[in-house]
PyMOL Python script that loads the backbone (N, CA, C, O; Angstrom):
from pymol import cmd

cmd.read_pdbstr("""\
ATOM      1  N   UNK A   1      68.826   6.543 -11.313  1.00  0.00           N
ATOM      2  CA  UNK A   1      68.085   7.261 -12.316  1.00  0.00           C
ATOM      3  C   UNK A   1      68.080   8.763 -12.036  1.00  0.00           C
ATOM      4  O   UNK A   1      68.113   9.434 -13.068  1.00  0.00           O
ATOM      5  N   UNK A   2      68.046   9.507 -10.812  1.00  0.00           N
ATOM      6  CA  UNK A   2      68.339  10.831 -10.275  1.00  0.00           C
ATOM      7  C   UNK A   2      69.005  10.650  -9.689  1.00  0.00           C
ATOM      8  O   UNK A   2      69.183   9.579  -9.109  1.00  0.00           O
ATOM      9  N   UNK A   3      69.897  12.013  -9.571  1.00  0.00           N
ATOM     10  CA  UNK A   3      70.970  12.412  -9.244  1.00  0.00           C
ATOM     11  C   UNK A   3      70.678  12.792  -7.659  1.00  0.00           C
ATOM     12  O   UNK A   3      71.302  12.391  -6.677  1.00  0.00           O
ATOM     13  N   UNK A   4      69.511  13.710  -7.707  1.00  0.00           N
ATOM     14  CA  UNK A   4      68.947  14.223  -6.895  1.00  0.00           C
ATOM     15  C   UNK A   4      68.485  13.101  -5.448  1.00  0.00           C
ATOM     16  O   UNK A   4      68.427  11.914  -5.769  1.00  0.00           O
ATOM     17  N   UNK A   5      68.213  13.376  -4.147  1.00  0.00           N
ATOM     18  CA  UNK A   5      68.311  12.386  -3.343  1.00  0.00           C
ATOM     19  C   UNK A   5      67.621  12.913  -2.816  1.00  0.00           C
ATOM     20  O   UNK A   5      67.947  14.040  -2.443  1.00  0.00           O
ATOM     21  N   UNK A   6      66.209  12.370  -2.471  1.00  0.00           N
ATOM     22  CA  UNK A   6      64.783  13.225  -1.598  1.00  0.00           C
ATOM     23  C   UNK A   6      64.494  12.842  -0.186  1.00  0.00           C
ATOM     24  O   UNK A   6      63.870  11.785  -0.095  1.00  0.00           O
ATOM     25  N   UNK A   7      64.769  13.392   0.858  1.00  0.00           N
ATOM     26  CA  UNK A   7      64.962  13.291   1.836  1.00  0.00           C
ATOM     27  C   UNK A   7      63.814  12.930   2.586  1.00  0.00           C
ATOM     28  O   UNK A   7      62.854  13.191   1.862  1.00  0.00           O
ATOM     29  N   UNK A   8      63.306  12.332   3.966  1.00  0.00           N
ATOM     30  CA  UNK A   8      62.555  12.639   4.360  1.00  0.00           C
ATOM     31  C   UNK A   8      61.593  13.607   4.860  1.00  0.00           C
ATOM     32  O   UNK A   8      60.435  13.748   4.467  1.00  0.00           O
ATOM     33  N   UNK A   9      62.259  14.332   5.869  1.00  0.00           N
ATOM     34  CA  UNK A   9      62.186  15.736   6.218  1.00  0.00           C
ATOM     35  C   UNK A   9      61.557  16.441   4.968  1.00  0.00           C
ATOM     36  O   UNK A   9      60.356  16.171   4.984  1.00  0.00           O
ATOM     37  N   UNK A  10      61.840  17.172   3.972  1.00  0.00           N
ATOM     38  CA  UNK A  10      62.063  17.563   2.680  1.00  0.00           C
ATOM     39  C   UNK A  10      60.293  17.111   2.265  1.00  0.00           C
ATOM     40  O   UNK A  10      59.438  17.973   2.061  1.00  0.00           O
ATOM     41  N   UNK A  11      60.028  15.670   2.207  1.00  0.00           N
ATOM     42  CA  UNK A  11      59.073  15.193   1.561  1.00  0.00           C
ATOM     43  C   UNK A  11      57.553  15.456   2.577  1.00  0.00           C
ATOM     44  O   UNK A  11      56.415  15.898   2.422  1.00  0.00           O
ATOM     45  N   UNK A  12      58.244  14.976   3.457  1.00  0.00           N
ATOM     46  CA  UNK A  12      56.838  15.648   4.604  1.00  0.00           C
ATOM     47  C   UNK A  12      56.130  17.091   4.940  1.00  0.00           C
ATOM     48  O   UNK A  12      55.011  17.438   5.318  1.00  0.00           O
ATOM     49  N   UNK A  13      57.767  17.974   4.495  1.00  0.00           N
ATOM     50  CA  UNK A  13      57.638  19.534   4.403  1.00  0.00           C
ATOM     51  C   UNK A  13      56.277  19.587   3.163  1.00  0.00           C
ATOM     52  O   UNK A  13      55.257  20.222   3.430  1.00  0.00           O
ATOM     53  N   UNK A  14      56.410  18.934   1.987  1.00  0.00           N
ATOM     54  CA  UNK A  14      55.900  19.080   1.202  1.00  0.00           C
ATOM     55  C   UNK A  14      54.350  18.447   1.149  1.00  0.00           C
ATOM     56  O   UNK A  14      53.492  18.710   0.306  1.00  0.00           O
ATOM     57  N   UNK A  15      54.230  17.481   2.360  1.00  0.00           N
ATOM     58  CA  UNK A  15      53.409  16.865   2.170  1.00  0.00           C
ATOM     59  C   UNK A  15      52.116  17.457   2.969  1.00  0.00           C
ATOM     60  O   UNK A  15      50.932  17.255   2.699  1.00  0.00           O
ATOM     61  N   UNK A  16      52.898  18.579   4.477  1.00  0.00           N
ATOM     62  CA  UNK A  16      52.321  19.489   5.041  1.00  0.00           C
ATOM     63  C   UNK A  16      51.774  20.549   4.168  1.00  0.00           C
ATOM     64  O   UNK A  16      50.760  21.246   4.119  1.00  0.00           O
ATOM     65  N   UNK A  17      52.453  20.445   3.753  1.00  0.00           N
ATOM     66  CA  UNK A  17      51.992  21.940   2.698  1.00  0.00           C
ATOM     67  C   UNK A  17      50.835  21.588   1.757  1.00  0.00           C
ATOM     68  O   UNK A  17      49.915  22.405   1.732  1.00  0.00           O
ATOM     69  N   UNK A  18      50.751  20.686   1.111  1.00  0.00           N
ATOM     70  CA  UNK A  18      49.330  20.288   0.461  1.00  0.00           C
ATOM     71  C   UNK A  18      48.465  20.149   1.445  1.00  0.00           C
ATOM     72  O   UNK A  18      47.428  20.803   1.339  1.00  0.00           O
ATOM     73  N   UNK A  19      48.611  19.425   2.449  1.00  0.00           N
ATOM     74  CA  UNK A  19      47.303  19.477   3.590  1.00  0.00           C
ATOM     75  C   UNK A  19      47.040  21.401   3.977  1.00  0.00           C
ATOM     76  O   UNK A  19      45.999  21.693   4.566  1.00  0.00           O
ATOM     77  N   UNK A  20      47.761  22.231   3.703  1.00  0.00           N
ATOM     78  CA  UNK A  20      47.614  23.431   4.079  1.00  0.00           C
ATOM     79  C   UNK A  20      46.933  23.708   2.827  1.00  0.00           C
ATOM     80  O   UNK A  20      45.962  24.463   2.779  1.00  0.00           O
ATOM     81  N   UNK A  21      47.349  23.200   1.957  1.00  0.00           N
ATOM     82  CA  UNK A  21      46.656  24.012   0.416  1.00  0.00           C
ATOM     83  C   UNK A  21      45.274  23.610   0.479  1.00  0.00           C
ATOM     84  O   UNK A  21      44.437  24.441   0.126  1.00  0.00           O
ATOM     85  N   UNK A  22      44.806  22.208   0.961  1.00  0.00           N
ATOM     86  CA  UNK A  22      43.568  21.273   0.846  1.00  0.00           C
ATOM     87  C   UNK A  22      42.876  22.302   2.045  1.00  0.00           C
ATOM     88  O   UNK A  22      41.859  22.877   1.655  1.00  0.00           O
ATOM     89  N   UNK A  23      43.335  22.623   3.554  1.00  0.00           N
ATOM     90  CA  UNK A  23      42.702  23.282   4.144  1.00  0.00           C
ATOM     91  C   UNK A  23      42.079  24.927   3.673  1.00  0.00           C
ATOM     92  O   UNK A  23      41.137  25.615   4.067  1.00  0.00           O
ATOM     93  N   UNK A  24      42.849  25.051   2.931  1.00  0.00           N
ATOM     94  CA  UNK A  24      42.741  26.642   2.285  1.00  0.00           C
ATOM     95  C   UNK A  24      42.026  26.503   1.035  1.00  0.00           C
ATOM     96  O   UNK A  24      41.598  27.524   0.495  1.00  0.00           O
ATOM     97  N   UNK A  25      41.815  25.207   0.432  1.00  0.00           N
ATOM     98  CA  UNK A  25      40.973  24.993  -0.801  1.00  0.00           C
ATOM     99  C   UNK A  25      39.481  24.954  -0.100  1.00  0.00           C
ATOM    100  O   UNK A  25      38.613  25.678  -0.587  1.00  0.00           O
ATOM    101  N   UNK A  26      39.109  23.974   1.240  1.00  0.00           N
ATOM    102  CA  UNK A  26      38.039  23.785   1.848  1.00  0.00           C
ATOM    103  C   UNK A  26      37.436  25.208   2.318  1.00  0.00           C
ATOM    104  O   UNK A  26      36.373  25.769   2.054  1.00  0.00           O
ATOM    105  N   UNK A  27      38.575  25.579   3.147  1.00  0.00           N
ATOM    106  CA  UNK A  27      38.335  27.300   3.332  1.00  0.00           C
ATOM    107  C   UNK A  27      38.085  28.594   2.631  1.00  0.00           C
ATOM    108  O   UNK A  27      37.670  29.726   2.880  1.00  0.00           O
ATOM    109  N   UNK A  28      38.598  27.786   1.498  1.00  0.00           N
ATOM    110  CA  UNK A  28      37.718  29.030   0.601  1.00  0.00           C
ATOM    111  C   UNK A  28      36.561  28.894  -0.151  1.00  0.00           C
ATOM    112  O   UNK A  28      36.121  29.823  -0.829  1.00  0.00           O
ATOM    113  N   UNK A  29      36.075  27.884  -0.085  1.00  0.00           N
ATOM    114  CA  UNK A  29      34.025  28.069  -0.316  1.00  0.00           C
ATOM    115  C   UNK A  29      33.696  28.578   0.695  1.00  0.00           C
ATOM    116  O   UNK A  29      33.081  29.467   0.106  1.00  0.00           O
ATOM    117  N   UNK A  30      33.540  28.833   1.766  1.00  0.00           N
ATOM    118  CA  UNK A  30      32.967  29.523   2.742  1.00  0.00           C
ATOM    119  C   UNK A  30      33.149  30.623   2.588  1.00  0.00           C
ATOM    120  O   UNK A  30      32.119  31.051   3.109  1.00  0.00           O
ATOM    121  N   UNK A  31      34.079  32.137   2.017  1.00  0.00           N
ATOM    122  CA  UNK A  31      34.475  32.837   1.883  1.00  0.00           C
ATOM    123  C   UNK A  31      33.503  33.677   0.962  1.00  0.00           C
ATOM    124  O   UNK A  31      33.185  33.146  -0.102  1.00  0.00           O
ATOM    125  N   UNK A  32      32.991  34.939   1.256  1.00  0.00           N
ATOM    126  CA  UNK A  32      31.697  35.612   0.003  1.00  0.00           C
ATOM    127  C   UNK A  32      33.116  36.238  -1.105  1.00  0.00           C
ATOM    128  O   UNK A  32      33.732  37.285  -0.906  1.00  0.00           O
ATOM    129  N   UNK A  33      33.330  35.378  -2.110  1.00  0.00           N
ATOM    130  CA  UNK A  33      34.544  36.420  -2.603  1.00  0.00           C
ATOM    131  C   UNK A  33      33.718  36.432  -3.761  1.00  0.00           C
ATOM    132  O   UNK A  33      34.134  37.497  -4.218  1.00  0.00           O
ATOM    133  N   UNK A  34      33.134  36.175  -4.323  1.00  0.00           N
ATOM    134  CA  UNK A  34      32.178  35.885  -5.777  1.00  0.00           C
ATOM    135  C   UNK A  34      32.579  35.720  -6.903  1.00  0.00           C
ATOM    136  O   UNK A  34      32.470  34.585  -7.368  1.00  0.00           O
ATOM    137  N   UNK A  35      33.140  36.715  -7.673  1.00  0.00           N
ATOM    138  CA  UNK A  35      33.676  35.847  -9.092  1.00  0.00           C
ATOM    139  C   UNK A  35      35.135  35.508  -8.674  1.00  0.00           C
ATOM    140  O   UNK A  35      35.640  34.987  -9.668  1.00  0.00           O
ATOM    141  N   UNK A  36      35.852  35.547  -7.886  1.00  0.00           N
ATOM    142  CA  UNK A  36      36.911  35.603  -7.086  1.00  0.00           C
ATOM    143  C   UNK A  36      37.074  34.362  -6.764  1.00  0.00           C
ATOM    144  O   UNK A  36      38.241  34.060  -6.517  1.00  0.00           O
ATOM    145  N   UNK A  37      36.172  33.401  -6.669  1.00  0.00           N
ATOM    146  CA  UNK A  37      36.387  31.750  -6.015  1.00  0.00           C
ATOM    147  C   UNK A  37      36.892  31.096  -6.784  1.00  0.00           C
ATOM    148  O   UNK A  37      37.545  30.184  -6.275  1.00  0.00           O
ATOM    149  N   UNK A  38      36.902  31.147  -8.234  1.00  0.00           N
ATOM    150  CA  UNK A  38      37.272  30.239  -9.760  1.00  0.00           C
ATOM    151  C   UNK A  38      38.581  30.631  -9.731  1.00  0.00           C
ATOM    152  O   UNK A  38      39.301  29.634  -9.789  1.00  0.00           O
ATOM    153  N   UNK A  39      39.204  31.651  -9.667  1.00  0.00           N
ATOM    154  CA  UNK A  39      40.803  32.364  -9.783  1.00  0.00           C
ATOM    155  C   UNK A  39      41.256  31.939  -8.783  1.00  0.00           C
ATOM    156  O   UNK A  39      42.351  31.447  -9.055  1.00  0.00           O
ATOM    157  N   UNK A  40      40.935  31.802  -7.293  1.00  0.00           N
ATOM    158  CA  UNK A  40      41.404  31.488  -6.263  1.00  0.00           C
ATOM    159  C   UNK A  40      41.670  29.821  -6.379  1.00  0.00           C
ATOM    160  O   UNK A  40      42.739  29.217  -6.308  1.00  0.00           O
ATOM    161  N   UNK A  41      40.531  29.390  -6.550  1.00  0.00           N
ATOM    162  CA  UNK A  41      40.213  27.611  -5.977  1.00  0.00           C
ATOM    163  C   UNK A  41      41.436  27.143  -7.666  1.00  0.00           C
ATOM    164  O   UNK A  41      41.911  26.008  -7.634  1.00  0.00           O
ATOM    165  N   UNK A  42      41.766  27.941  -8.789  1.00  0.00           N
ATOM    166  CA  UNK A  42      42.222  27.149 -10.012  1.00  0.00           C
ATOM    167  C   UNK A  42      43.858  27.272  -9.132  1.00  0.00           C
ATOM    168  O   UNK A  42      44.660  26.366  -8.904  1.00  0.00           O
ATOM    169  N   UNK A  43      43.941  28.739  -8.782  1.00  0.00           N
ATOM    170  CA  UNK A  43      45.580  29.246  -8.250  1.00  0.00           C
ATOM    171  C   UNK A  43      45.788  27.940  -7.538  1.00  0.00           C
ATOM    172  O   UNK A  43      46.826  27.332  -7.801  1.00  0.00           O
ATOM    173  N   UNK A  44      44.757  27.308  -6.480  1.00  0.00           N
ATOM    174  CA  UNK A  44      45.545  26.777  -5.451  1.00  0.00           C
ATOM    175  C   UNK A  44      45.654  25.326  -5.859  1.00  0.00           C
ATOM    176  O   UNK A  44      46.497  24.626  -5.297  1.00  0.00           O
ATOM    177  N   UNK A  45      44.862  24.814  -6.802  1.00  0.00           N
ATOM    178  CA  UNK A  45      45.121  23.684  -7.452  1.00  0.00           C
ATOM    179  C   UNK A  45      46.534  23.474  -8.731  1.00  0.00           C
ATOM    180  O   UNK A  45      47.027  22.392  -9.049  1.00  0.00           O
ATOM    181  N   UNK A  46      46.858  24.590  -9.174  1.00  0.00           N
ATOM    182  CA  UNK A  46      48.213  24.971  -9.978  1.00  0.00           C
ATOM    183  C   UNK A  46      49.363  24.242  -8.946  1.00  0.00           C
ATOM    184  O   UNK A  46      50.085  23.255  -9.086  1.00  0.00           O
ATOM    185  N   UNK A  47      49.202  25.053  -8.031  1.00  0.00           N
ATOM    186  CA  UNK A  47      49.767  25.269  -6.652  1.00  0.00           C
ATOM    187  C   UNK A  47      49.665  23.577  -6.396  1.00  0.00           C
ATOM    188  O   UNK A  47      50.753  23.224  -6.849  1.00  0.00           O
ATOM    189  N   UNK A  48      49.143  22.626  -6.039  1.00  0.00           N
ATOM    190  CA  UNK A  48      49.037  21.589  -5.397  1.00  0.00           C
ATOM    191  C   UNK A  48      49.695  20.462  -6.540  1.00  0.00           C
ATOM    192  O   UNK A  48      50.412  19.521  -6.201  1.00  0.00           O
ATOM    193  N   UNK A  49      49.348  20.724  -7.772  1.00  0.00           N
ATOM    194  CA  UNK A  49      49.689  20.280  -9.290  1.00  0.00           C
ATOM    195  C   UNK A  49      50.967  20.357  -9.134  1.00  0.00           C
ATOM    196  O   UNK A  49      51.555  19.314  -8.847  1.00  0.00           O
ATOM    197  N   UNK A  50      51.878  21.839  -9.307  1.00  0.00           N
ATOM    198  CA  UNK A  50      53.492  21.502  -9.117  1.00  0.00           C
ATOM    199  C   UNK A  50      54.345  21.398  -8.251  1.00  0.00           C
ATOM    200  O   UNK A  50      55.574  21.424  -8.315  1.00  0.00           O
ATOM    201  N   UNK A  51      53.098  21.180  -6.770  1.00  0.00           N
ATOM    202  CA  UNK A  51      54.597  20.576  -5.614  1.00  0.00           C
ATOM    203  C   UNK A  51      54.201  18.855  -6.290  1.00  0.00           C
ATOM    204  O   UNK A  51      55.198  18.215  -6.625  1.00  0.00           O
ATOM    205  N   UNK A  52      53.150  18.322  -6.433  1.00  0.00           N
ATOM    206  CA  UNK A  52      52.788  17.112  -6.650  1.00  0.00           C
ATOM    207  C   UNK A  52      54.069  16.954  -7.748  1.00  0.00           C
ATOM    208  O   UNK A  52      55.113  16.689  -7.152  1.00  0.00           O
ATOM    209  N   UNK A  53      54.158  17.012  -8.575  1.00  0.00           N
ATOM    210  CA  UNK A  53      55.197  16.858 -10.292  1.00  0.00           C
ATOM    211  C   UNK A  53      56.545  17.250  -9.991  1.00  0.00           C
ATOM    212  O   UNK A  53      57.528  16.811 -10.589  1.00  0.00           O
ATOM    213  N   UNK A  54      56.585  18.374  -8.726  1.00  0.00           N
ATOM    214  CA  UNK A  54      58.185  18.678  -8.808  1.00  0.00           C
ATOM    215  C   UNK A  54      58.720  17.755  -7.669  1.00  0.00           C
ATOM    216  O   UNK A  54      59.852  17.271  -7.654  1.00  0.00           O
ATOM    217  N   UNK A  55      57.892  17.598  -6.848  1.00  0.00           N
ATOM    218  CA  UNK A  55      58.449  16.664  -5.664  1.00  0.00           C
ATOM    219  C   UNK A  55      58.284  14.833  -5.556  1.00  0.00           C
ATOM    220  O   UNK A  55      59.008  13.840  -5.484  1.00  0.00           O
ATOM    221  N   UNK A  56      57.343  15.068  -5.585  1.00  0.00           N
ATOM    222  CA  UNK A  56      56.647  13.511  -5.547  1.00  0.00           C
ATOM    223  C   UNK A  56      56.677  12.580  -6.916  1.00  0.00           C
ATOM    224  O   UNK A  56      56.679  11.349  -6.928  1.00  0.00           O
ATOM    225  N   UNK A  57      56.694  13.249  -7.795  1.00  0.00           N
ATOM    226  CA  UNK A  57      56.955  12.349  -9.237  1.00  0.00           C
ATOM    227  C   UNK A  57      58.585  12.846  -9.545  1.00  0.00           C
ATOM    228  O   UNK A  57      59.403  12.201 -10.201  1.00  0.00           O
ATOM    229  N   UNK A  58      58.805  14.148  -8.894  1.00  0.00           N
ATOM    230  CA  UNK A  58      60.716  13.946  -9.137  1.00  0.00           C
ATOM    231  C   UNK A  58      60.780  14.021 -10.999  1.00  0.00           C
ATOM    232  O   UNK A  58      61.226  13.098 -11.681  1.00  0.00           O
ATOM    233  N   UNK A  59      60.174  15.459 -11.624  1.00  0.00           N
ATOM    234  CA  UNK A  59      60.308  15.114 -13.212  1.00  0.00           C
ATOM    235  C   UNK A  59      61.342  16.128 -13.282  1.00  0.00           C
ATOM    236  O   UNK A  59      61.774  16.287 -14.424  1.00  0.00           O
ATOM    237  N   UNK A  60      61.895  16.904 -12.330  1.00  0.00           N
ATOM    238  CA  UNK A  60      63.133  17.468 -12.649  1.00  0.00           C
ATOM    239  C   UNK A  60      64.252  16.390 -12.795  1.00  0.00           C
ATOM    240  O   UNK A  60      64.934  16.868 -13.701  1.00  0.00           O
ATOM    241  N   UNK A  61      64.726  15.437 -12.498  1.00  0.00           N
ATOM    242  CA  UNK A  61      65.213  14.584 -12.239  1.00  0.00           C
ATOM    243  C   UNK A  61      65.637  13.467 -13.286  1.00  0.00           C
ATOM    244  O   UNK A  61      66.678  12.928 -13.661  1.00  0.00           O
ATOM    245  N   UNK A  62      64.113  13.401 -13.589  1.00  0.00           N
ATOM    246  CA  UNK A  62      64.043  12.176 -14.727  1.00  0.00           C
ATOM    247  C   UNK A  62      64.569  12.048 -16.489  1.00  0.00           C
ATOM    248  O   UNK A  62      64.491  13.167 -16.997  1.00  0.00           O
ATOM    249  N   UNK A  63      64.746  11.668 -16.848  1.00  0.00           N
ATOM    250  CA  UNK A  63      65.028  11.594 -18.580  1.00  0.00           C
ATOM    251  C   UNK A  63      63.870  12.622 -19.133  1.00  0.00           C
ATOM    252  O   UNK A  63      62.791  13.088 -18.769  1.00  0.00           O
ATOM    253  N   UNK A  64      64.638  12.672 -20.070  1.00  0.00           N
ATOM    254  CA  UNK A  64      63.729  13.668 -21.141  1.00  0.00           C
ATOM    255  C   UNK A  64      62.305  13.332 -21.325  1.00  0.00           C
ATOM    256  O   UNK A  64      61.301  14.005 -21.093  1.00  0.00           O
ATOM    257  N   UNK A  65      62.469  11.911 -21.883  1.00  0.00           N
ATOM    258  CA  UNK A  65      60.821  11.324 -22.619  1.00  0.00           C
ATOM    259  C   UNK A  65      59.865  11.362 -21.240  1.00  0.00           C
ATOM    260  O   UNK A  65      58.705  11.768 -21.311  1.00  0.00           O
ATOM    261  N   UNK A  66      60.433  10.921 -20.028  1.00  0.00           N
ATOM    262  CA  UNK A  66      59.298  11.024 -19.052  1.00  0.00           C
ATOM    263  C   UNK A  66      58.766  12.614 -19.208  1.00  0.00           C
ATOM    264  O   UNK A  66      57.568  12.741 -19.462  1.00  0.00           O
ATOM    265  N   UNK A  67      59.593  13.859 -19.070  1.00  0.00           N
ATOM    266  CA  UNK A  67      58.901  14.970 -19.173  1.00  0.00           C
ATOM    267  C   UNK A  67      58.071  14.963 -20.357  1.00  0.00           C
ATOM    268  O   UNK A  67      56.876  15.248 -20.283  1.00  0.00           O
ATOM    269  N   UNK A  68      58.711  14.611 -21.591  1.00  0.00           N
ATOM    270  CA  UNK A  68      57.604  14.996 -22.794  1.00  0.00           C
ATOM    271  C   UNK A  68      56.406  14.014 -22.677  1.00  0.00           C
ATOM    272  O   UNK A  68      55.435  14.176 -23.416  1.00  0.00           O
ATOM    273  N   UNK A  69      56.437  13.050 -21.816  1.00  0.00           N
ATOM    274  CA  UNK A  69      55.340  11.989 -22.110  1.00  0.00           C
ATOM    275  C   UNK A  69      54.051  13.537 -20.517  1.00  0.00           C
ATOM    276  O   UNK A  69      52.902  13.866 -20.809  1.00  0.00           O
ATOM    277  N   UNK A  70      54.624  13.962 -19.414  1.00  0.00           N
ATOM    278  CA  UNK A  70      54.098  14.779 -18.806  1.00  0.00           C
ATOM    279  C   UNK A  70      53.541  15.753 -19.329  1.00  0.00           C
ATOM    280  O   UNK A  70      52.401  16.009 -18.943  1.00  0.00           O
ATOM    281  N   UNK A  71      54.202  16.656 -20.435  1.00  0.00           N
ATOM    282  CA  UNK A  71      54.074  17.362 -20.841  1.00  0.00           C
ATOM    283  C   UNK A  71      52.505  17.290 -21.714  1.00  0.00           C
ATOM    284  O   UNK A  71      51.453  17.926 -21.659  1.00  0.00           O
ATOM    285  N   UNK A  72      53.042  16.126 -22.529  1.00  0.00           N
ATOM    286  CA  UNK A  72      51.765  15.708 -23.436  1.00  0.00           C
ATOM    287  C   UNK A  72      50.343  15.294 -22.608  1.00  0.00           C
ATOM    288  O   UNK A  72      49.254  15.301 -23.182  1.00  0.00           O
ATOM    289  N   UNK A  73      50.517  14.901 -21.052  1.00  0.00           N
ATOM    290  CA  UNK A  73      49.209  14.782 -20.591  1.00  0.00           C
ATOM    291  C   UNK A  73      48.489  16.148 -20.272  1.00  0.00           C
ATOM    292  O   UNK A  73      47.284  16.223 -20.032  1.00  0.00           O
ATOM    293  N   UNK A  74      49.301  17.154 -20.293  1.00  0.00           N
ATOM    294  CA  UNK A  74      48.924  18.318 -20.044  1.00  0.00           C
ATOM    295  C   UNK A  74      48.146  18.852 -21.119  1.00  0.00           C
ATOM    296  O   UNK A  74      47.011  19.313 -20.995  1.00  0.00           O
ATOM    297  N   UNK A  75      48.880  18.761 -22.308  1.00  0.00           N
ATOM    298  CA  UNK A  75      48.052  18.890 -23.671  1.00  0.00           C
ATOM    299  C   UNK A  75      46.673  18.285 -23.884  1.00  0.00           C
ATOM    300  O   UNK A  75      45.692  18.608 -24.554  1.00  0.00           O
ATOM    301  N   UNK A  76      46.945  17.371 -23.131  1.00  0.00           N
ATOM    302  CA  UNK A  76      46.007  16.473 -23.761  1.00  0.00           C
ATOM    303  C   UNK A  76      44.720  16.939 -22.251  1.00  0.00           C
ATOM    304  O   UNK A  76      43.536  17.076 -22.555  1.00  0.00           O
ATOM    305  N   UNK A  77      44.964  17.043 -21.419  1.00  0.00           N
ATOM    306  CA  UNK A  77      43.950  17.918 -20.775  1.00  0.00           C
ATOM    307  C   UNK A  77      43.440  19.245 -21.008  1.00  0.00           C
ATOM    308  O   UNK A  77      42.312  19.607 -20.672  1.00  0.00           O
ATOM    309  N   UNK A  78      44.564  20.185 -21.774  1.00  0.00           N
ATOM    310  CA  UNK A  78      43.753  21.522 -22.123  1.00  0.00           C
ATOM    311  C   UNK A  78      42.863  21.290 -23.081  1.00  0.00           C
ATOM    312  O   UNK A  78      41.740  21.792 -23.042  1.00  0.00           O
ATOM    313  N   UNK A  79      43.475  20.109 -24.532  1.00  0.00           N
ATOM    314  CA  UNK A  79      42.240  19.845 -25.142  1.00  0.00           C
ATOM    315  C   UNK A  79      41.239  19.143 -24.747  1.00  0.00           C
ATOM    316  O   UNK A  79      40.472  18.900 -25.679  1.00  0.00           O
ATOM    317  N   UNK A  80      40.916  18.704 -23.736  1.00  0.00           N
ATOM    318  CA  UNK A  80      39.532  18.089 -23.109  1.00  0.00           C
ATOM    319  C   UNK A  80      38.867  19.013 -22.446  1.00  0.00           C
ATOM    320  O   UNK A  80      37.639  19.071 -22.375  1.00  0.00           O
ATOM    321  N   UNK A  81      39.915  20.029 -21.763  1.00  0.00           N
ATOM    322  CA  UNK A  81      39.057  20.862 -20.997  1.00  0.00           C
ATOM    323  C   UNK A  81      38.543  22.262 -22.098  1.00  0.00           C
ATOM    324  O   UNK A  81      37.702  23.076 -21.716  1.00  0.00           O
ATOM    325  N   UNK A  82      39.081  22.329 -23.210  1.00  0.00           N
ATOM    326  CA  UNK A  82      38.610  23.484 -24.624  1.00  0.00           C
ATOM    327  C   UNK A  82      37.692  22.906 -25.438  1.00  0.00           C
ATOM    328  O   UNK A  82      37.140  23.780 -26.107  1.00  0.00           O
ATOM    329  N   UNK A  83      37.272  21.780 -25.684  1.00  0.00           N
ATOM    330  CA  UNK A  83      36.661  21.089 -26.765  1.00  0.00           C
ATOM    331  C   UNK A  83      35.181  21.054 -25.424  1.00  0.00           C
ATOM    332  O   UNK A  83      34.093  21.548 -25.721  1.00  0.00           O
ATOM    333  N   UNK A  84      35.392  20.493 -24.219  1.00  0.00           N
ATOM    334  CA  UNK A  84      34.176  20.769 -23.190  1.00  0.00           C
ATOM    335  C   UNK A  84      33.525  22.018 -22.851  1.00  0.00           C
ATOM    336  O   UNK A  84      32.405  22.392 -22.503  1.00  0.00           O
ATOM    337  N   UNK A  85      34.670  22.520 -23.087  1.00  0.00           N
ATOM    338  CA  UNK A  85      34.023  23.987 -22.543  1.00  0.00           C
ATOM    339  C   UNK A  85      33.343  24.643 -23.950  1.00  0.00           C
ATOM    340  O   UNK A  85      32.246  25.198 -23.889  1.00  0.00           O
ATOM    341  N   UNK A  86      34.072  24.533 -25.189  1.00  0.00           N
ATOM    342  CA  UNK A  86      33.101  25.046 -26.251  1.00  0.00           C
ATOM    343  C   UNK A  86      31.473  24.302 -26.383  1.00  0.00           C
ATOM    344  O   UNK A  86      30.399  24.903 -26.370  1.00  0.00           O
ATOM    345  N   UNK A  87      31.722  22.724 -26.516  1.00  0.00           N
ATOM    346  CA  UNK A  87      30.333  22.449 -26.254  1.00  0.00           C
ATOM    347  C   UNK A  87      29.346  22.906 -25.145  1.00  0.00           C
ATOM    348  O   UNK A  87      28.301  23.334 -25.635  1.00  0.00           O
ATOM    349  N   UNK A  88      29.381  22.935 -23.831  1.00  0.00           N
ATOM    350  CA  UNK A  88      28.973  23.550 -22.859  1.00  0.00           C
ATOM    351  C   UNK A  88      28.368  25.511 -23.195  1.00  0.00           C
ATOM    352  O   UNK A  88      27.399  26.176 -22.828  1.00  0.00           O
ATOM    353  N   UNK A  89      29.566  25.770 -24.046  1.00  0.00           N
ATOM    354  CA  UNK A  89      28.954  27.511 -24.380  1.00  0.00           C
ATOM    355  C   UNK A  89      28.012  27.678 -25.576  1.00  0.00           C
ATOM    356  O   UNK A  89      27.306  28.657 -25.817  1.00  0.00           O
ATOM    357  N   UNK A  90      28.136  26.484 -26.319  1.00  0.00           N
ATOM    358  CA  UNK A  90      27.509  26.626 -27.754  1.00  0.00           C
ATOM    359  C   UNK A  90      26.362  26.108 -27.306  1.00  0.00           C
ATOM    360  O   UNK A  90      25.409  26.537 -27.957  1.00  0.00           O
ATOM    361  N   UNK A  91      26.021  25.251 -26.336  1.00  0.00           N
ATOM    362  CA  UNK A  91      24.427  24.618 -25.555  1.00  0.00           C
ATOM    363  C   UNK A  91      23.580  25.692 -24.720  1.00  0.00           C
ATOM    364  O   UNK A  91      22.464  25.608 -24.207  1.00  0.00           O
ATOM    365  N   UNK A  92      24.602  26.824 -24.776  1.00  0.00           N
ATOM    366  CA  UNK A  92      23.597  27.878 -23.733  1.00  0.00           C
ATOM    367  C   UNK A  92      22.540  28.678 -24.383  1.00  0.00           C
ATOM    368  O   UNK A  92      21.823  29.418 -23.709  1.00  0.00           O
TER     369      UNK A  92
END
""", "prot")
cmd.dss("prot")
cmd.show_as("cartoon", "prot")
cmd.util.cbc("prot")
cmd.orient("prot")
């Protein structure tokens, strides 16, 4: 189904690296950065989101419809997270 061939080495590199992102996500509530924590803590979850999708689910790789079916969960989270967040601002 891929062409592509994911190595061990390769996958653990990647798998270190989220435990570095998770340590640096924990590490940064402790940090006085103030409106600075929401931009930081969203960056490093982006960050954890596309080694997760480019490595571990392999959607470079895959057929088309798997990306558009990815694609569409994405959609389908900005509208949960826009339709929440308007109710939440219109309650204040």
């Amino acid at each position: 189904m891929t062409d592509r061939a994911q190595t061990i080495p390769g996958l653990v590199a990647v798998y270190v690296t989220l435990l570095c992102l998770l340590a640096l996500t924990a590490g940064s509530t402790a940090l006085p950065v103030g409106w600075w924590s929401t931009p930081v803590s969203l960056a490093i979850a982006f960050a954890k989101t596309f080694l997760i999708a480019a490595f571990f689910m392999n959607l470079k790789g895959q057929p088309g419809i798997v990306r558009v079916f990815a694609v569409a969960g994405l959609v389908w989270l900005t509208i949960l997270l826009t339709l929440s967040a308007s109710d939440y601002f219109t309650r204040m």
